[in-house]
C-alpha positions as CSV (number, residue, x, y, z in Angstrom):
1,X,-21.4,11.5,12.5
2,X,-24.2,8.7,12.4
3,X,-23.1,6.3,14.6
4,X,-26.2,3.8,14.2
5,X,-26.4,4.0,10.2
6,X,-22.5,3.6,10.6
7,X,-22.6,0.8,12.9
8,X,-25.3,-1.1,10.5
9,X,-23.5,-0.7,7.4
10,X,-20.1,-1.7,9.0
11,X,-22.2,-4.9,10.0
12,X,-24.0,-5.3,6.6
13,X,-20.9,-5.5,4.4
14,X,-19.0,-7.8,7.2
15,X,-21.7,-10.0,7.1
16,X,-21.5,-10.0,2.8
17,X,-18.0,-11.5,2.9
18,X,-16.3,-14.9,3.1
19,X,-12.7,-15.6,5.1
20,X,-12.1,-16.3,1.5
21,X,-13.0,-13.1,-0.4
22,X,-10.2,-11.2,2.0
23,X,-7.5,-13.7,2.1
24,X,-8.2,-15.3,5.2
25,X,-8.9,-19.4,5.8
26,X,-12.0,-19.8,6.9
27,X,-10.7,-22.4,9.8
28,X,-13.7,-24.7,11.2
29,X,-17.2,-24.2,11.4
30,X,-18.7,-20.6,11.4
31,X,-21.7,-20.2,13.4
32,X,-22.9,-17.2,11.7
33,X,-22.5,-16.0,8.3
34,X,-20.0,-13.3,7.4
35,X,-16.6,-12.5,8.8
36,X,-16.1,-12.8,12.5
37,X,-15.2,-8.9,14.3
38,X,-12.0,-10.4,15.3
39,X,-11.4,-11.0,11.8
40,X,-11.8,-7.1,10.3
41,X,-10.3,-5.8,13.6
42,X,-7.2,-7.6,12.4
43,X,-6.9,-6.4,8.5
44,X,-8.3,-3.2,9.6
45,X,-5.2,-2.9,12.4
46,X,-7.3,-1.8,15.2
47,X,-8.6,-3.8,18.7
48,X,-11.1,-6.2,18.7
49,X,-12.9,-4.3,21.4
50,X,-12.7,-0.8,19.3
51,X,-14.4,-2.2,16.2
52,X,-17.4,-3.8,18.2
53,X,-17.9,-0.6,19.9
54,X,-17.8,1.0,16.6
55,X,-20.7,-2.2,14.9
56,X,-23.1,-1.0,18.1
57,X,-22.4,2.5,18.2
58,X,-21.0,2.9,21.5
59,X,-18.5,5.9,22.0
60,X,-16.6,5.6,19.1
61,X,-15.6,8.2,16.3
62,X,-12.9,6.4,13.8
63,X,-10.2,9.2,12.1
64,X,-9.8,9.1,8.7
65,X,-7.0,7.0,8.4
66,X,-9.3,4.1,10.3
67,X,-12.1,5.2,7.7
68,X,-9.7,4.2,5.3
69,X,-8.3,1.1,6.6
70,X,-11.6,-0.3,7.6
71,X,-12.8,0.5,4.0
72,X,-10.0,-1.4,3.0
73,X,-10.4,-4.2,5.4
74,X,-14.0,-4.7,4.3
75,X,-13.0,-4.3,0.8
76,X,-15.7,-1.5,0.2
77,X,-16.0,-0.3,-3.6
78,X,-14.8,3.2,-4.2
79,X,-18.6,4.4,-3.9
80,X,-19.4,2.5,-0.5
81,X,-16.1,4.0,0.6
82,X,-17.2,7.2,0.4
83,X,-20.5,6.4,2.1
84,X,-18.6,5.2,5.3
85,X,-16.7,8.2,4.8
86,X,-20.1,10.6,4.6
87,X,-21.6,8.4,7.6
88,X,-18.4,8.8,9.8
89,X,-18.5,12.6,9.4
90,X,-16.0,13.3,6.8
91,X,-15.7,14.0,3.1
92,X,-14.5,11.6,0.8
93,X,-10.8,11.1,-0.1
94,X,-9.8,12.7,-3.3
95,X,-9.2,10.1,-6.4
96,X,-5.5,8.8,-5.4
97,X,-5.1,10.2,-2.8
98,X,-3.7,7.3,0.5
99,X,-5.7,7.5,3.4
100,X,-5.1,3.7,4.1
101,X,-7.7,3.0,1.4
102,X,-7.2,0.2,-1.4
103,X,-9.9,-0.6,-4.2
104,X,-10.9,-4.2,-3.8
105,X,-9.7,-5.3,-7.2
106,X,-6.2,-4.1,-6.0
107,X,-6.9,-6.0,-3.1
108,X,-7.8,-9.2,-4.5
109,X,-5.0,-8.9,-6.6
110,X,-2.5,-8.7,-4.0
111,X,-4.4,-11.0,-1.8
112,X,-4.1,-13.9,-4.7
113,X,0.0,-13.1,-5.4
114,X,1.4,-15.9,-3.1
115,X,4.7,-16.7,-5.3
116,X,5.7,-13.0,-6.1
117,X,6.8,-9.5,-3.2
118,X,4.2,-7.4,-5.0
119,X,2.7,-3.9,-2.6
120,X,0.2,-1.1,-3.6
121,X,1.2,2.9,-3.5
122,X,-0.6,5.6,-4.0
123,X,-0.3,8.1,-6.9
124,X,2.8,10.3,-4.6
125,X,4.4,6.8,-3.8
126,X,2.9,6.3,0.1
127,X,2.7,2.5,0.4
128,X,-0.7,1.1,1.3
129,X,-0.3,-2.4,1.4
130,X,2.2,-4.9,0.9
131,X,2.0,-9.1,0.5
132,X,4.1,-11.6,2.7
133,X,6.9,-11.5,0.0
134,X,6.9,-8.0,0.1
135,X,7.6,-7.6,3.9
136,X,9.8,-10.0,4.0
137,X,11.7,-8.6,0.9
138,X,11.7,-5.2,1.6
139,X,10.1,-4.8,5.6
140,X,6.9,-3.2,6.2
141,X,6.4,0.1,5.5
142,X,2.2,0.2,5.3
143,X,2.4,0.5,8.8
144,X,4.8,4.0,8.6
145,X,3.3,7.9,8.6
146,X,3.5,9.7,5.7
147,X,7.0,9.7,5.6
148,X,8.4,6.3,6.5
149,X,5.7,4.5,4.2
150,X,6.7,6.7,1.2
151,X,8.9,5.0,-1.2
152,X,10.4,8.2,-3.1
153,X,11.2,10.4,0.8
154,X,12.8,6.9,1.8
155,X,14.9,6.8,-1.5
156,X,16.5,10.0,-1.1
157,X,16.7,10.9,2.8
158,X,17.7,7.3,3.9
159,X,20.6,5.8,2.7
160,X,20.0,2.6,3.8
161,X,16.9,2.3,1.4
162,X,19.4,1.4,-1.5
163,X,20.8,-1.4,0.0
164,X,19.2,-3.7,-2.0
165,X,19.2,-2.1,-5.4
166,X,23.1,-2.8,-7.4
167,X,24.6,0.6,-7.4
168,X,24.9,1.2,-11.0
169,X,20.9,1.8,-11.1
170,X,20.6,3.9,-8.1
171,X,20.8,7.2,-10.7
172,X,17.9,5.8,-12.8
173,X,16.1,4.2,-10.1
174,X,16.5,8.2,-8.4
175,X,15.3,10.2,-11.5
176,X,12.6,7.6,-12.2
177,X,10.7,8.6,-8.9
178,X,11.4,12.6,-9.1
179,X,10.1,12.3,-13.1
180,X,7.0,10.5,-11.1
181,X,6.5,12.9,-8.5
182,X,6.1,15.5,-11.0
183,X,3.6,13.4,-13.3
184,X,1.7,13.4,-10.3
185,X,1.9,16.5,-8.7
186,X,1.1,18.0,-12.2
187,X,-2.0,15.8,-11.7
188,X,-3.2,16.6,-8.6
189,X,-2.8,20.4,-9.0
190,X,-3.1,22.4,-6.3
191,X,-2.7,19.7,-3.9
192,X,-1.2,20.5,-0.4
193,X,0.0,16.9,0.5
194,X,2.2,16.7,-2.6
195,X,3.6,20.2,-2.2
196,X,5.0,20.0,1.0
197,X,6.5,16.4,0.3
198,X,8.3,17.9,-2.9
199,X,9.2,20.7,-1.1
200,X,10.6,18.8,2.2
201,X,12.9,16.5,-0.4
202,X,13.7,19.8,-1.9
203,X,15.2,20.6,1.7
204,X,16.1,17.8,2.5
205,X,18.3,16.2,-0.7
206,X,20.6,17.8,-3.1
207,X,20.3,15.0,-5.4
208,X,16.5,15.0,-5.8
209,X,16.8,18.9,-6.3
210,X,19.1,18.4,-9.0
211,X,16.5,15.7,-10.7
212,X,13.3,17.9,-9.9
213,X,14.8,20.7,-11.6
214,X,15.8,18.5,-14.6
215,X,11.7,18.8,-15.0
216,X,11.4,15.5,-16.3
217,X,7.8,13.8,-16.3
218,X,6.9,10.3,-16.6
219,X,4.7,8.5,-14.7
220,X,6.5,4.8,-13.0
221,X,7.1,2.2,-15.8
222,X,7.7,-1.2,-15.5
223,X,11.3,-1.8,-15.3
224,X,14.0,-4.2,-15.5
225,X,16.4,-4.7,-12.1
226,X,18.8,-6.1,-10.2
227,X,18.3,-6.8,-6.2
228,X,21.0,-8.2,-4.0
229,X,19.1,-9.3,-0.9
230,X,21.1,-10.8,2.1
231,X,19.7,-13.9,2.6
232,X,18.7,-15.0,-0.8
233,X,21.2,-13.5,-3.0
234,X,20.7,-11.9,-6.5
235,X,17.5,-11.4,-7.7
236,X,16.5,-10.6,-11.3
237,X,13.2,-8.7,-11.6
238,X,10.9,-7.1,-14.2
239,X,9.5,-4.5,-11.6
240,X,5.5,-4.2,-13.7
241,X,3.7,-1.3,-12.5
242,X,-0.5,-2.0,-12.4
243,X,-2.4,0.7,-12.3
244,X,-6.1,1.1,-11.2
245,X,-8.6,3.3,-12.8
246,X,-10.4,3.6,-9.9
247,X,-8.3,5.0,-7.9
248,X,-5.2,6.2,-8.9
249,X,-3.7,3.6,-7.1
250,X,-0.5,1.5,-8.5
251,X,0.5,-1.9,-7.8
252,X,4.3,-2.8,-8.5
253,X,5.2,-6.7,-8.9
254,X,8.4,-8.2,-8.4
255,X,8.5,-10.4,-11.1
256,X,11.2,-13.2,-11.7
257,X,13.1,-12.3,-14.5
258,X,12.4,-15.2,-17.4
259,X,15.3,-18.2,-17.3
260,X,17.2,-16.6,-14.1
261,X,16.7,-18.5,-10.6
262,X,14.8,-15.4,-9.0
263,X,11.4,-17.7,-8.6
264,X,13.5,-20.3,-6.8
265,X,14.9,-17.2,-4.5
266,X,11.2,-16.4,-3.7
267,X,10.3,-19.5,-2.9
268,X,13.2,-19.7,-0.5
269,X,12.6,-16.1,0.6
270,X,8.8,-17.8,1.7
271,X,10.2,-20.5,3.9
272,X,12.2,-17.7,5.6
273,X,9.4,-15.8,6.8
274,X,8.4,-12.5,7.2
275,X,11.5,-10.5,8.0
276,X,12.4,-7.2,9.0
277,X,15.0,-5.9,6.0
278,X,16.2,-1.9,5.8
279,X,15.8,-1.1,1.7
């Protein structure tokens, strides 16, 4: 690890961004240019003090996963991603593979969503980050491990992760992600992440067995469906899957189903707040 030539590119590419570029108001007048310390320590989920230490290189080696999410906090391009990765002592991710990291575009995308729940995954399903909307529509799961973050483990281990999807889809909705899984385990190949999460579901759910062994592949499409959420009611969604090229990465949007009263739900779902829901 370099910790200088790491500290000084962590400061370089704060300094190259606006409270703007990540989401953020910029709140009053800035006495020096760039984001403030505070301000990546927060999107990057990690104390104040810890990031500085890491800017001056003092006594600080980041893991991965806080390569990752400061790569994403900094919105770093897939190739300065892997720098900071090389610099902190690590190789780079593989292409769609989690490790906390989302491509910028992604990240602008989801940053600039304010009406719509809309969250990134990785290629096996892991969440990586999630809007307001999304939190508040579905709770956070960015935050999880491996497990609790994963949207197709959660699905079939959890019962509780159905509650908001109408019963009658919860076969589709279930052989969708296992037709998925395989799409992307196919692509990854020899890949020990996504062979001991098929083969934990394997142990751990009948149902999914019966789907994997269906051997159906088909990546996530966009799809139409119907959410009954506590607070709000019955939502009508087109669920569109955006994929990046970059990355591997996938981001799903919740959108309002045209003529139904879904936008008006979201908007309602807003003034709620962020909330803690089981799906």
């Amino acid at each position: 690890m370099n910790q200088g030539e790491l500290g000084r590119f962590l400061r370089a590419r704060r300094e190259a961004l606006l409270p703007a570029d990540v989401g953020l108001v910029a709140g009053g007048r800035r006495r020096a240019r760039g984001l403030r310390r505070t301000e990546v320590a927060l999107l990057a989920d990690v104390s104040t003090d810890y990031y500085e230490r890491l800017e001056q290189g003092r006594n600080a080696h980041p893991s991965e996963s806080m390569v990752g999410s400061l790569a994403r906090a900094l919105r770093l391009s897939v190739d300065e991603r892997d720098h900071l990765y090389r610099l902190a002592g690590y190789a780079p991710p593989a292409r769609g593979a989690g490790s906390g990291y989302v491509d910028p575009a992604m990240m602008f995308l989801l940053d600039s969503l304010t009406g719509v729940p809309a969250h990134v995954t990785d290629d096996l399903n892991t969440m990586l980050a999630q809007n307001r909307l999304s939190r508040a529509l579905v709770g956070s799961w960015e935050t999880g491990d491996d497990r609790d973050g994963n949207v197709t483990w959660r699905w079939f281990t959890d019962p509780a992760s159905r509650s908001l999807n109408a019963p009658g889809e919860h076969e589709a909705i279930g052989r969708g992600y296992a037709a998925d899984l395989r799409a992307s385990t196919g692509r990854r190949g020899e890949d020990p992440t996504a062979a001991r999460l098929v083969s934990d579901l394997m142990r751990g759910s009948e149902e999914f067995t019966h789907y994997w062994n269906d051997m159906a592949v088909e990546p996530l499409q966009s799809t139409r469906k119907q959410l009954n959420h506590p607070d709000v009611g019955t939502l009508d969604v087109q669920c569109d899957v955006v994929l990046s090229n970059t990355t591997g990465h996938r981001m799903v949007i919740f959108r309002p189903q045209p003529g139904s009263t879904t936008a008006e739900s979201f908007a309602f779902l807003g003034v709620l707040g962020t909330q803690e829901f089981t799906t």
